[in-house]
C-alpha positions as CSV (number, residue, x, y, z in Angstrom):
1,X,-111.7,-70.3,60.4
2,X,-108.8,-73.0,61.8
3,X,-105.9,-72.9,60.0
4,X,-105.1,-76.5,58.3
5,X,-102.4,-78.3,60.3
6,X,-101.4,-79.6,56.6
7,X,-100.4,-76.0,55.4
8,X,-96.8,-75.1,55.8
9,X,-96.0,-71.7,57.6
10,X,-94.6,-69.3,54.7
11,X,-91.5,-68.8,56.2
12,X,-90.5,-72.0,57.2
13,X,-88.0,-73.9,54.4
14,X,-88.8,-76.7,52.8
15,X,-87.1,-79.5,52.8
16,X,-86.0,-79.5,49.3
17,X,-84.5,-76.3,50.2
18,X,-82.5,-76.7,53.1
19,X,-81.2,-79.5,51.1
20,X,-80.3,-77.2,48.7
21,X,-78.7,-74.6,50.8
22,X,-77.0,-77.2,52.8
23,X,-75.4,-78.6,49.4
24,X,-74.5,-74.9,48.6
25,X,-73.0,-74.6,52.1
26,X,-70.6,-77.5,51.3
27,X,-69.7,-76.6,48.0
28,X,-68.8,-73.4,49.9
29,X,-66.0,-75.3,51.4
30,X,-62.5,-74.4,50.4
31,X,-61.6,-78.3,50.7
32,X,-65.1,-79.3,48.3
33,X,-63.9,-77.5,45.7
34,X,-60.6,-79.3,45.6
35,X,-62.0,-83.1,45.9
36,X,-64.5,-82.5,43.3
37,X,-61.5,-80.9,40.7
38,X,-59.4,-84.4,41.9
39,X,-62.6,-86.8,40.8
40,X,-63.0,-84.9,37.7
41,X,-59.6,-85.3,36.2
42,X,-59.5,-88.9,37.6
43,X,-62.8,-89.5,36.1
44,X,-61.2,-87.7,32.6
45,X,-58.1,-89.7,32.6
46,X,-60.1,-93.3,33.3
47,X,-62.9,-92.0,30.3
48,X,-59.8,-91.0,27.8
49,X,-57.8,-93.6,28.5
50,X,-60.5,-96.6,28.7
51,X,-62.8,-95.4,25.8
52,X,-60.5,-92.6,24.4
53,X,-63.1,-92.9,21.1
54,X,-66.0,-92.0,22.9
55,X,-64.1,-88.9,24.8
56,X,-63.2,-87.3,21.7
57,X,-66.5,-88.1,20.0
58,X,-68.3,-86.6,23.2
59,X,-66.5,-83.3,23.7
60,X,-65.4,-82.7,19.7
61,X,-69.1,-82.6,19.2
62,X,-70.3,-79.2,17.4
63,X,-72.9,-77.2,18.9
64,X,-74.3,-74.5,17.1
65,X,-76.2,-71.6,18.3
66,X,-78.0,-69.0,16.7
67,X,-76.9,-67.4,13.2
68,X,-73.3,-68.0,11.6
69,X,-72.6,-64.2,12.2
70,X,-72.9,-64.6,15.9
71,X,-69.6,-67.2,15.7
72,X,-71.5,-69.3,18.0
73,X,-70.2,-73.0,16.2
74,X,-68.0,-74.4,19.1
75,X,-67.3,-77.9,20.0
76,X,-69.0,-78.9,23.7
77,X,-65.3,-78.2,24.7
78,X,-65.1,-74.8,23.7
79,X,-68.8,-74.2,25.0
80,X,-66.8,-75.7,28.5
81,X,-63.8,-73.5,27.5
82,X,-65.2,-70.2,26.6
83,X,-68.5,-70.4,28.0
84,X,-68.4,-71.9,31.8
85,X,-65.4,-70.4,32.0
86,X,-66.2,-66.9,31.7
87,X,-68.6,-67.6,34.6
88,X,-65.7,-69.1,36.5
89,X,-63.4,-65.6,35.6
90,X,-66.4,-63.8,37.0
91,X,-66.3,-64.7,40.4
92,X,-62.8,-64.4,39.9
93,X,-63.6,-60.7,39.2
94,X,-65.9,-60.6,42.2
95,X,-63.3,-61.7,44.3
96,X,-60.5,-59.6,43.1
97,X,-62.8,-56.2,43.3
98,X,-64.1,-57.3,47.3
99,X,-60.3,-58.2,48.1
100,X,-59.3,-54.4,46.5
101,X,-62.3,-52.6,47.7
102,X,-63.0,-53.6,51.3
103,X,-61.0,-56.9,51.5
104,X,-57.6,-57.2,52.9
105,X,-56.0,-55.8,49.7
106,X,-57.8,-52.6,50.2
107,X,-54.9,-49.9,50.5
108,X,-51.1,-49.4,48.6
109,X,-49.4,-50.9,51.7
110,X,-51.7,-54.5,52.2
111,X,-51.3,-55.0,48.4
112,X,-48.1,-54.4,47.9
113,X,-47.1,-57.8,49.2
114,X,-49.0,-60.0,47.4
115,X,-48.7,-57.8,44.2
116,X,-44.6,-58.6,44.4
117,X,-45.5,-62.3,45.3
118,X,-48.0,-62.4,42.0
119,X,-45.5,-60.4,39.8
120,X,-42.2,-62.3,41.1
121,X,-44.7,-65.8,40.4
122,X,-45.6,-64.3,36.7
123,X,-42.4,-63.3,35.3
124,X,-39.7,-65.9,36.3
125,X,-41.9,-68.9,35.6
126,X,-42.2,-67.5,32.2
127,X,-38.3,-67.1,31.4
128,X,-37.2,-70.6,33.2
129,X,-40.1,-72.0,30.6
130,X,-38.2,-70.5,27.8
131,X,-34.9,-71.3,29.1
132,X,-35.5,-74.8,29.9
133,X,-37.0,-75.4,26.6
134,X,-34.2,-73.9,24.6
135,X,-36.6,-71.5,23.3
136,X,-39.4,-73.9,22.0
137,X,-42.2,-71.9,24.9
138,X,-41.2,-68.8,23.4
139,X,-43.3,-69.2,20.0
140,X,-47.2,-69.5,20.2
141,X,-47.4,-68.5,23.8
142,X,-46.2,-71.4,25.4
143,X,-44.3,-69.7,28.0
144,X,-47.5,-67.9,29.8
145,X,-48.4,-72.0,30.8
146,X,-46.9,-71.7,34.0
147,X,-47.6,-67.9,35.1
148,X,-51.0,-68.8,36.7
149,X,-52.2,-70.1,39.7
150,X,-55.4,-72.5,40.3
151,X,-57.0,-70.4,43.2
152,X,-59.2,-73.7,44.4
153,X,-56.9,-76.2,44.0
154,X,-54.4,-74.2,46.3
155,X,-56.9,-73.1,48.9
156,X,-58.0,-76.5,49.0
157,X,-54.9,-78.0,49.7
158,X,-54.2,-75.1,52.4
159,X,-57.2,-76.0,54.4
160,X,-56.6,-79.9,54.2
161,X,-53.1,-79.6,55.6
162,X,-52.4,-75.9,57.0
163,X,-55.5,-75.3,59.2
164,X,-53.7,-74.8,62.0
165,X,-51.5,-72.0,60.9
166,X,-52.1,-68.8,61.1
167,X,-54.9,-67.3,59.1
168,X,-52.5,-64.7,57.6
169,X,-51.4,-67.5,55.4
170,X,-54.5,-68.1,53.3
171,X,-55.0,-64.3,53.1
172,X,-51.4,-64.1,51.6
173,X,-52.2,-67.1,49.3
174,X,-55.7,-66.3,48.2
175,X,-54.8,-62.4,47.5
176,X,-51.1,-63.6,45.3
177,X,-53.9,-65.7,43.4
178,X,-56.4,-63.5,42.8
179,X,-54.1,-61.0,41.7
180,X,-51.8,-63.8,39.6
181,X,-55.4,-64.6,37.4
182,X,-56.0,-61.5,37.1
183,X,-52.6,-60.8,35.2
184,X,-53.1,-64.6,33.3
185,X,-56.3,-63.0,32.0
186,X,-54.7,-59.8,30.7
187,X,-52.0,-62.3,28.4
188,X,-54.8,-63.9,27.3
189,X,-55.9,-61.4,26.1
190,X,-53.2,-59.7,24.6
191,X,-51.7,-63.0,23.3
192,X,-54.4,-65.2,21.9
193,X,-56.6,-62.7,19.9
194,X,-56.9,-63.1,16.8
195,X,-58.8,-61.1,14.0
196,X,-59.7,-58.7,16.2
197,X,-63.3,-56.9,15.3
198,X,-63.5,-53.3,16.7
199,X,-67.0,-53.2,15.7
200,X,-67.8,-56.6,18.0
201,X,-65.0,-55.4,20.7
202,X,-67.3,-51.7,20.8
203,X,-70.1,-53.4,21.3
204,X,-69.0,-55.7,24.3
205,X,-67.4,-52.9,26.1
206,X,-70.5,-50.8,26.0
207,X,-72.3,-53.7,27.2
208,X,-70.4,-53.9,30.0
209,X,-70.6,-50.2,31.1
210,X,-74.5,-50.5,30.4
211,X,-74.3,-53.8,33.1
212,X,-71.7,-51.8,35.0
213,X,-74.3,-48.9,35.3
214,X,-77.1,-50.9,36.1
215,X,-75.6,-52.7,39.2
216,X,-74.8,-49.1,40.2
217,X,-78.0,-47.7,40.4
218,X,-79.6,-50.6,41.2
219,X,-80.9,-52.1,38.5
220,X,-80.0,-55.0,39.3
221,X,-83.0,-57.6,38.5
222,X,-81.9,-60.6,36.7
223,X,-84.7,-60.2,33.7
224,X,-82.0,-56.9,33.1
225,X,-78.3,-58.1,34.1
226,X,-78.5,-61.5,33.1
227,X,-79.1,-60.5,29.1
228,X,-76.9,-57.6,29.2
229,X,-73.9,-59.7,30.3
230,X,-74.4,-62.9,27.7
231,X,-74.6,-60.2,25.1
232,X,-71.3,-58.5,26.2
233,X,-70.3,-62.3,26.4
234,X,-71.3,-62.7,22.9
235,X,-69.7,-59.6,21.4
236,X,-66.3,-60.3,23.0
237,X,-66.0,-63.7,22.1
238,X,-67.6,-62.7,18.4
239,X,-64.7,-59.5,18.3
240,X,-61.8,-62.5,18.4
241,X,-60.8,-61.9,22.4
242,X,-60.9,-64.7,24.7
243,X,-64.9,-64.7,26.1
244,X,-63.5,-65.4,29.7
245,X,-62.4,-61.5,29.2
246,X,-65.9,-60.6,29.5
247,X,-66.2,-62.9,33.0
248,X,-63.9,-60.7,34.4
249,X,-64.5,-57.1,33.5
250,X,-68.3,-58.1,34.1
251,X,-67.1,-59.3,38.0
252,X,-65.0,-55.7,38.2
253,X,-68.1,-53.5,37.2
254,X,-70.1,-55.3,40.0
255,X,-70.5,-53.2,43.4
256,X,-69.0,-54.7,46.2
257,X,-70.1,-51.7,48.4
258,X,-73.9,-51.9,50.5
259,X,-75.4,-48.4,50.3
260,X,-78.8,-47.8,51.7
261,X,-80.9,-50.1,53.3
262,X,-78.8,-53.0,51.8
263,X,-78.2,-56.1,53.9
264,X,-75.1,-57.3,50.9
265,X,-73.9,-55.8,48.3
266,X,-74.8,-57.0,45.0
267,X,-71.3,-58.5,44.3
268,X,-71.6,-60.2,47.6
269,X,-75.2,-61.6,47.2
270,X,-73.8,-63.0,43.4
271,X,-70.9,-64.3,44.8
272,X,-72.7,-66.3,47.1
273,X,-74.7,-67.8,44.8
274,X,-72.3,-68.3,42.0
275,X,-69.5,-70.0,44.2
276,X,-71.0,-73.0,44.5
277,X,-71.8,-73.6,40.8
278,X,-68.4,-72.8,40.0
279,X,-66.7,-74.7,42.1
280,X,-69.2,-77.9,42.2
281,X,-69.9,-78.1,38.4
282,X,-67.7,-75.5,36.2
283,X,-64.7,-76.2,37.4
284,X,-64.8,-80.1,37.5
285,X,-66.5,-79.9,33.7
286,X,-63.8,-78.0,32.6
287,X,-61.1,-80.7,34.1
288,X,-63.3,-83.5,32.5
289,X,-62.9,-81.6,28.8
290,X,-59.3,-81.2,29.6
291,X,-57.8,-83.6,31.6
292,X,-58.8,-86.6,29.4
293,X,-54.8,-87.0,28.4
294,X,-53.8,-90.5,26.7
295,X,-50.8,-91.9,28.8
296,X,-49.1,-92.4,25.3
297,X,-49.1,-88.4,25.9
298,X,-46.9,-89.3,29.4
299,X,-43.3,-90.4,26.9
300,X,-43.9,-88.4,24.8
301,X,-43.9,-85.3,27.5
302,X,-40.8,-86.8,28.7
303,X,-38.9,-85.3,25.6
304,X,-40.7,-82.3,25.0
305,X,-38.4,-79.0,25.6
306,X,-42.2,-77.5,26.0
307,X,-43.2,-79.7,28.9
308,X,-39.6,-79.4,30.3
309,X,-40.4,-75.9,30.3
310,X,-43.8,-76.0,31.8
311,X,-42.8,-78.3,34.8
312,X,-39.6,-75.9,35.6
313,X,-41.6,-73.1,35.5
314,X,-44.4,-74.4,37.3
315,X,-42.2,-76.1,40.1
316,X,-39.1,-74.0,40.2
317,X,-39.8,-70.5,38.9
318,X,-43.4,-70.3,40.9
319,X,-41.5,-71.2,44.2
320,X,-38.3,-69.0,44.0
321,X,-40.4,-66.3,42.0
322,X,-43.4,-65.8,44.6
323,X,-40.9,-66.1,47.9
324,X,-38.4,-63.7,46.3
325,X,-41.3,-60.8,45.3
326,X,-42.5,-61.3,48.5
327,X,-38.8,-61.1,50.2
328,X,-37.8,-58.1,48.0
329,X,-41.4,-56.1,49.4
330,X,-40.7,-56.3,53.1
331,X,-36.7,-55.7,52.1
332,X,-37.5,-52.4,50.3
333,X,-40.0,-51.5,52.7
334,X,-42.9,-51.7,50.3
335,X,-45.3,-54.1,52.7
336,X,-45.1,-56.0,55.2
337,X,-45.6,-60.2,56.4
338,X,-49.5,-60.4,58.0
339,X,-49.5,-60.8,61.6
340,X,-48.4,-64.2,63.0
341,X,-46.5,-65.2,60.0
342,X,-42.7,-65.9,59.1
343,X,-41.0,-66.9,56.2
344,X,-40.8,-70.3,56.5
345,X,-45.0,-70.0,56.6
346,X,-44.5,-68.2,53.4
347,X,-42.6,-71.1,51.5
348,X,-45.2,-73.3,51.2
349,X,-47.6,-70.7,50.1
350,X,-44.8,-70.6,46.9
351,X,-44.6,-73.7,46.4
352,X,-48.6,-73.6,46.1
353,X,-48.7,-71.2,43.6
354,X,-47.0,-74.1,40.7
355,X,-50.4,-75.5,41.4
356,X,-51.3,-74.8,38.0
357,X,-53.9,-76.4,36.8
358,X,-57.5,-74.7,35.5
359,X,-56.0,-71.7,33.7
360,X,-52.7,-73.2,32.8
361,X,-54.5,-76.1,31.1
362,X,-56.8,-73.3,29.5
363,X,-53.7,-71.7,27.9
364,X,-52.0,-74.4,26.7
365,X,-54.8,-75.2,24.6
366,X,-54.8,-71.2,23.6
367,X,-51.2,-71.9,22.8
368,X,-51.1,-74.5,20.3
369,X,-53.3,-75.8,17.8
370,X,-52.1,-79.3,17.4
371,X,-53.7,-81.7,19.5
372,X,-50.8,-83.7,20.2
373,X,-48.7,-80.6,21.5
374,X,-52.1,-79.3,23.8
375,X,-51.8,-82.9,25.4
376,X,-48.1,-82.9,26.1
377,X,-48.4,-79.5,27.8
378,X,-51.4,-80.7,29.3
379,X,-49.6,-83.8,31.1
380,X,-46.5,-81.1,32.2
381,X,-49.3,-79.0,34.1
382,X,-51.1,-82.3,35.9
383,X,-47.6,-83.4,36.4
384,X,-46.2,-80.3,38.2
385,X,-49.3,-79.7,39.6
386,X,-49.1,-83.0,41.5
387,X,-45.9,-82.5,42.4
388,X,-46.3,-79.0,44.0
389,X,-49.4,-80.2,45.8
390,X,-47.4,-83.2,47.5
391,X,-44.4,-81.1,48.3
392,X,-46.5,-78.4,49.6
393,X,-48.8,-80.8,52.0
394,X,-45.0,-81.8,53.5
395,X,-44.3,-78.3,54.5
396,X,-48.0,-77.4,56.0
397,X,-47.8,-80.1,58.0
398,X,-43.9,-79.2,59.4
399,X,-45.1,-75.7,60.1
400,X,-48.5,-76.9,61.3
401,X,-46.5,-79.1,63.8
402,X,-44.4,-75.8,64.3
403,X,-47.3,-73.6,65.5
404,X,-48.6,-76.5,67.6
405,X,-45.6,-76.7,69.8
406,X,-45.3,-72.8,70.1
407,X,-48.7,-72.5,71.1
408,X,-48.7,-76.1,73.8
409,X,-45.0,-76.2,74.8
């Protein structure tokens, strides 16, 4: 019997789907990521400011799910917040355990660099946001604003303006950021949980070592992982810690490791199809619940010791704190610059990492529960954030300009 010329061959991809892997494929791009964060707060800051009614009205909204016991009320911002997020903290996770396990952190000696960077970047931020707010960060958890980095934001203004140097200076950048969320996850959840359930808390945690023995033997079918980790989800954010906990010890129990006949490892294969949703669609959401700042909010920042605070941490303590970790490692002997790369390559990555943004936003709401203070802190973070990322784009393009001549004298 002739085969119809009308049938398609099984393997061949439709169109629909190369459409859809070529949009995953672009989403995959270091740069996407970026673009689509900078149309999402623009898009925010035109909505709040134009029809500021209709912003509040839109993301104030409650949605309910299930039974009051489950704690499951939240506004569509908190769903953005607590929800998407934790998604967002997973692939964090996924990248943090690859980078550890068989990534270019794997080994004392290739982490110890970008573990000084990260903790030099944590802990002065924190006490020039104290200091330059005569004390106002140090109540409510103000002062852990400036302590992270946005790892897409940076990485997309790296590959915009620093492509030509050398590729040791993205690893350096992207392994100081995963390492620097990492530790902004851990004062979340020390600082902002309240009530604490031990019951709930038991519950998620043995969730997450039922998922976390599931993706090690295999058993890793979405009808099976998929439920286990929204109920961890729900038991963590139910025993009063921050849900986006649950992203990330989810992403650390995932095997990054291919055994058998495996082609990827399962934290590979998830990662890959995560990425793109979290770059294209959680991230920008989350900017478009929390970027919408009045520019009434812009004066009043102007005054606020808080927002002092934020943008000398962010700006100053980020920069001096990230090139001085990194400077006391290779002093003491502790690790070592990657190959190709000098110091003055390793500037700009500081001044990359007071690119706040995504997690400092998410902690000054965490900080403060008036809405007025959130939005001040909220403008200090765009406004640093700018700043670094303008300032930074100067310097890649010197040292880009610098390589260029070395290599075509």
């Amino acid at each position: 019997m002739a085969r119809s010329p009308f049938r398609r061959r099984p393997n061949s991809p439709s169109r629909a789907g190369k459409r859809i892997d070529a949009l995953a494929a672009f989403l995959r791009q270091e740069t996407s990521g970026g673009k689509l964060l900078l149309l999402a707060t623009a898009a925010a800051l035109l909505w709040a400011n134009l029809a500021g009614g209709s912003y509040e009205a839109v993301w104030q909204a409650r949605l309910a799910v299930g039974p009051d016991w489950l704690h499951l009320d939240l506004s569509l911002a908190g769903w953005v917040a607590d929800g998407l997020l934790a998604v967002f903290f997973f692939v964090a996770g996924l990248e943090v355990k690859r980078e550890l396990t068989v990534g270019e952190l794997a080994g004392w000696r290739a982490a110890a660099l970008p573990l000084a960077a990260a903790a030099g970047g944590m802990m002065l931020p924190a006490c020039l946001a104290v200091i330059a707010s005569r004390g106002a960060a140090a109540h409510g958890g103000a002062w852990a604003i400036p302590v992270a980095t946005d790892i897409a934001f940076a990485l997309g203004v790296l590959a915009l303006a620093g492509s030509a140097l050398p590729s040791g200076v993205r690893v350096l950048l992207l392994s100081m950021a995963v390492i620097d969320d990492l530790g902004a996850i851990a004062l979340i959840a020390v600082l902002f949980t309240h009530d604490l359930s031990l019951m709930w808390l038991a519950g998620g945690a043995a969730l997450c070592c039922v998922y976390g023995w599931a993706q090690r033997r295999r058993y890793n079918h979405p009808w099976l992982i998929v439920p286990v980790a929204v109920a961890a989800w729900v038991c963590i954010h139910a025993s009063g810690v921050h849900a986006t906990v649950a992203g990330i010890a989810l992403g650390l129990l995932t095997p990054v490791r291919a055994v058998g006949n495996e082609t990827r490892a399962p934290g590979e294969r998830l990662e890959r199809r995560l990425h793109p949703v979290s770059a294209g669609f959680i991230v920008p959401a989350f900017a478009l619940a929390a970027a919408g700042i009045p520019l009434a909010s812009v004066t009043d920042a102007v005054t606020d010791p808080v927002s002092h605070g934020v943008v000398m941490g962010l700006l100053v303590g980020k920069t001096v704190g990230i090139f001085g970790g990194a400077w006391l490692a290779v002093r003491l002997r502790f690790g070592s610059l990657p190959a190709g790369v000098g110091w003055s390559d390793v500037l700009p990555v500081a001044v990359l990492g007071g690119i706040g943004y995504t997690v400092s936003l998410l902690i000054a709401e965490l900080a403060f529960a008036d809405v007025d203070a959130q939005r001040r802190a909220a403008t200090a973070v765009l406004a640093a954030s700018l700043a670094a990322s303008v300032i930074a784009v100067v310097l890649l393009r010197r040292r880009a300009g610098s390589h260029h001549a070395r290599r075509d004298p």
